[in-house]
C-alpha positions as CSV (number, residue, x, y, z in Angstrom):
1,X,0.0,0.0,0.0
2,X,2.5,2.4,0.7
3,X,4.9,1.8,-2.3
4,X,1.9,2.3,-4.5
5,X,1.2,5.4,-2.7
6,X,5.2,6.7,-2.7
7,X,4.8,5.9,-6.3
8,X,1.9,7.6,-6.8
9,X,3.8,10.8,-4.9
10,X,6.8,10.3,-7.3
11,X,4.2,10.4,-10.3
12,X,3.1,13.9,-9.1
13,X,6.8,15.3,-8.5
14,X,7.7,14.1,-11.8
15,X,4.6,15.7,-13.8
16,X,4.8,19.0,-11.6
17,X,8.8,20.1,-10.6
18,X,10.5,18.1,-14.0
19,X,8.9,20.6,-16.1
20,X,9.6,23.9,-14.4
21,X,13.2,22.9,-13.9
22,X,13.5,22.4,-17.9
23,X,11.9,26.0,-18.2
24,X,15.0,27.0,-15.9
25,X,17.5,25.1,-17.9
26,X,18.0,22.0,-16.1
27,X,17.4,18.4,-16.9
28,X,15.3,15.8,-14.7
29,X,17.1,12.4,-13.4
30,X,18.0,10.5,-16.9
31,X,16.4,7.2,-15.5
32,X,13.4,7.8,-13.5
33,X,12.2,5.4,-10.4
34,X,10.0,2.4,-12.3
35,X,6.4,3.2,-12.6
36,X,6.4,6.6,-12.8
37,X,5.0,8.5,-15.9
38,X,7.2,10.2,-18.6
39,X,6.4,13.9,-17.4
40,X,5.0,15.9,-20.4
41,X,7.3,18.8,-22.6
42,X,6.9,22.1,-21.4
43,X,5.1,24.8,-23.6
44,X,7.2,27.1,-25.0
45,X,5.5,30.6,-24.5
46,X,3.7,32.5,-27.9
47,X,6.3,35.3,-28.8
48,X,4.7,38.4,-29.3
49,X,1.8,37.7,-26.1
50,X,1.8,38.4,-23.2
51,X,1.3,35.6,-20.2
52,X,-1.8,37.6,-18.7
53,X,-3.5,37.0,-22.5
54,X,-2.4,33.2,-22.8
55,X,-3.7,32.6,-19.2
56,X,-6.9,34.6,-19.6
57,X,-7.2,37.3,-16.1
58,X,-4.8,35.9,-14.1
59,X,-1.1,36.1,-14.6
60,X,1.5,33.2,-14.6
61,X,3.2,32.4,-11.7
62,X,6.7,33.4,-11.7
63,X,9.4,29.7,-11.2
64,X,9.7,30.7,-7.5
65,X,5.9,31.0,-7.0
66,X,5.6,27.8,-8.9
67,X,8.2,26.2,-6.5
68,X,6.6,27.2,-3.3
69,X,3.6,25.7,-4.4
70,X,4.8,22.6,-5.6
71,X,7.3,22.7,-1.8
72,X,3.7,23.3,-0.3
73,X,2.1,20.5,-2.2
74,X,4.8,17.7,-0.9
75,X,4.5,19.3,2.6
76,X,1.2,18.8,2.7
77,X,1.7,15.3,1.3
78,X,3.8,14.2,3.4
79,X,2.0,14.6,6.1
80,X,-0.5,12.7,4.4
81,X,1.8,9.9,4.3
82,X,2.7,10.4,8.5
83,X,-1.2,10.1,8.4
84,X,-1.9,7.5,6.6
85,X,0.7,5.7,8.3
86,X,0.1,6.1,11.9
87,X,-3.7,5.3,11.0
88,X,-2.4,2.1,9.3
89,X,-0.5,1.4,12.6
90,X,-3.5,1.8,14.8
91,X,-5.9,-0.5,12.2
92,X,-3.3,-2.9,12.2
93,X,-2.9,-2.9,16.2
94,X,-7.1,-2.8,15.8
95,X,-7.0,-6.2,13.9
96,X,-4.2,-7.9,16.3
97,X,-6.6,-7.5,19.4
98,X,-9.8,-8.4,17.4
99,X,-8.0,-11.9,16.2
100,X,-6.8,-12.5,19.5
101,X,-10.9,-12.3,20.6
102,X,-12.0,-14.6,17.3
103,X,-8.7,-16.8,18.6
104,X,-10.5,-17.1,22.1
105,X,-13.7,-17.2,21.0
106,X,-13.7,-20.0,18.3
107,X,-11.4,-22.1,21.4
108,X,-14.9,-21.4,23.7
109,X,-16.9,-22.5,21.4
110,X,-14.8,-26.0,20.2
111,X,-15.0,-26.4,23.9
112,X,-18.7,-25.7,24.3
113,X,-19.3,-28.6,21.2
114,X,-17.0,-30.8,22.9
115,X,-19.2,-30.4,26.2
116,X,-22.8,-30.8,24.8
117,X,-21.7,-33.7,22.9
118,X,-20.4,-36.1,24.9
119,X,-20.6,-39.5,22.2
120,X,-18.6,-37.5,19.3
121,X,-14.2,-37.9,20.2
122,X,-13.1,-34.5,20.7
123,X,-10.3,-35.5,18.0
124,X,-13.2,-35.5,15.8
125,X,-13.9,-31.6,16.3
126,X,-11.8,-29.3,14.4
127,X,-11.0,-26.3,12.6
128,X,-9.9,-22.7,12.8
129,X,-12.8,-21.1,12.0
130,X,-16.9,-21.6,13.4
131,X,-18.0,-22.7,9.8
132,X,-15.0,-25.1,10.3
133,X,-16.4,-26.4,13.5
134,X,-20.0,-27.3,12.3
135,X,-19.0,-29.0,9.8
136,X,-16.7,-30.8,11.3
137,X,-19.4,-31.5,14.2
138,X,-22.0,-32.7,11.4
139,X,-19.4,-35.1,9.8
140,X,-18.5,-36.6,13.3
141,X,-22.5,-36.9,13.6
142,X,-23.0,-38.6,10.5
143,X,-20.1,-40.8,11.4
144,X,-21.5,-41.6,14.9
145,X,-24.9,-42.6,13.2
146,X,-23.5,-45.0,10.4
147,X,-21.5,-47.0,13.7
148,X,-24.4,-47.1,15.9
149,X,-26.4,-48.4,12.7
150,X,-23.9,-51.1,11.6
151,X,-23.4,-52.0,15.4
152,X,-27.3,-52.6,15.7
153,X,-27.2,-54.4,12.5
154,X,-24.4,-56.6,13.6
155,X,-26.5,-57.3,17.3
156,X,-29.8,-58.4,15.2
157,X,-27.4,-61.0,13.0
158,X,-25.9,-62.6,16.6
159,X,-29.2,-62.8,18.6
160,X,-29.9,-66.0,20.7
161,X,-33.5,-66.5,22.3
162,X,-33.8,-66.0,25.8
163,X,-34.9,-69.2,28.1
164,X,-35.3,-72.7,27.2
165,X,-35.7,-73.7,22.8
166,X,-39.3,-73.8,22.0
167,X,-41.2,-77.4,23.1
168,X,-41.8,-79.9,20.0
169,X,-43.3,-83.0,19.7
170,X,-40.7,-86.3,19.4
171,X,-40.7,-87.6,15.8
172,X,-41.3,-91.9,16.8
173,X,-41.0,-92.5,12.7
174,X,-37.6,-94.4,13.5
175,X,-38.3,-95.9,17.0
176,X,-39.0,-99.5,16.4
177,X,-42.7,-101.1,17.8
178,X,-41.2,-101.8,21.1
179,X,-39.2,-98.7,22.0
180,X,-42.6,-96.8,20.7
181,X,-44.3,-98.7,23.5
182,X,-41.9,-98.2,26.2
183,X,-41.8,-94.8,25.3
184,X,-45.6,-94.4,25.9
185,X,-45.6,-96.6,28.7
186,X,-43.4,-93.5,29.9
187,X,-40.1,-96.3,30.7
């Protein structure tokens, strides 16, 4: 942010102070800082008229004018820049403290999930971020439901009857005549 904006200042020095000093005779740097424009050729003045008719009612400013506004320009940019910067400093100090509370809070609220569900592993809950908790909670849910199913399932295939097997009557098709009879006979 702020090289963009130092560029951005360098822009504006090169467009404005470049050009007066080539009306004074000097020349600007002959390689400029990257990024910043190509400031245009000055206008030569109109021989013959004077600067109050090419500039309507009000007359030119002399070089020395024109550099004590352009000295009263970066002054007042610059402390711009002190501006912007120490309000960058405060957000920035701003943001620490408020990630430090989402830090705290998110913790609270893992353990809060962890609390009010006491079947899901704790191991199972995680993430950095609340979204990142429910959804980790709803996956550890599903998970949770598909055991208890299969373990259910599993219990129904193993079931034994309780108490003694169910009373049938004795088949006597191979007993021979005589074991029939004793077996009646109750012997």
């Amino acid at each position: 942010m702020f090289k963009k904006l130092k560029a951005m200042i360098m822009a504006v020095l090169m467009a404005t102070i470049f050009p007066v000093l080539r009306i004074q005779g000097e020349s600007p740097p002959a390689n400029p800082p990257a990024g910043t424009p190509v400031p245009p050729k000055p206008v030569p003045l109109v021989s013959g008229k004077e600067d109050t008719e090419l500039a309507g009612s009000k007359p030119a400013p002399t070089a020395e004018e024109r550099v004590h506004e352009l000295e009263t320009e970066v002054s007042n940019k610059t402390s711009r820049i002190t501006e912007l910067e120490s309000l960058a400093k405060e957000n920035g100090d701003k943001v620490g403290t408020l990630d430090g509370s989402l830090k705290k809070a998110i913790s609270s609220y893992k353990a809060l999930i962890t609390a009010s569900n006491p079947d899901i592993l704790p191991e199972l809950i995680s993430g950095e971020t609340i979204e990142d908790l429910d959804s980790s909670l709803n996956k550890a849910r599903e998970l949770i439901g598909k055991v208890k199913t299969n373990l259910d399932q599993q219990a129904q295939k193993k079931r034994i009857p309780a108490g003694a097997p169910p009373r049938r009557e004795a088949d006597g098709s191979g007993l021979s005549a005589r074991e029939k009879i004793q077996r009646g006979i109750g012997g």
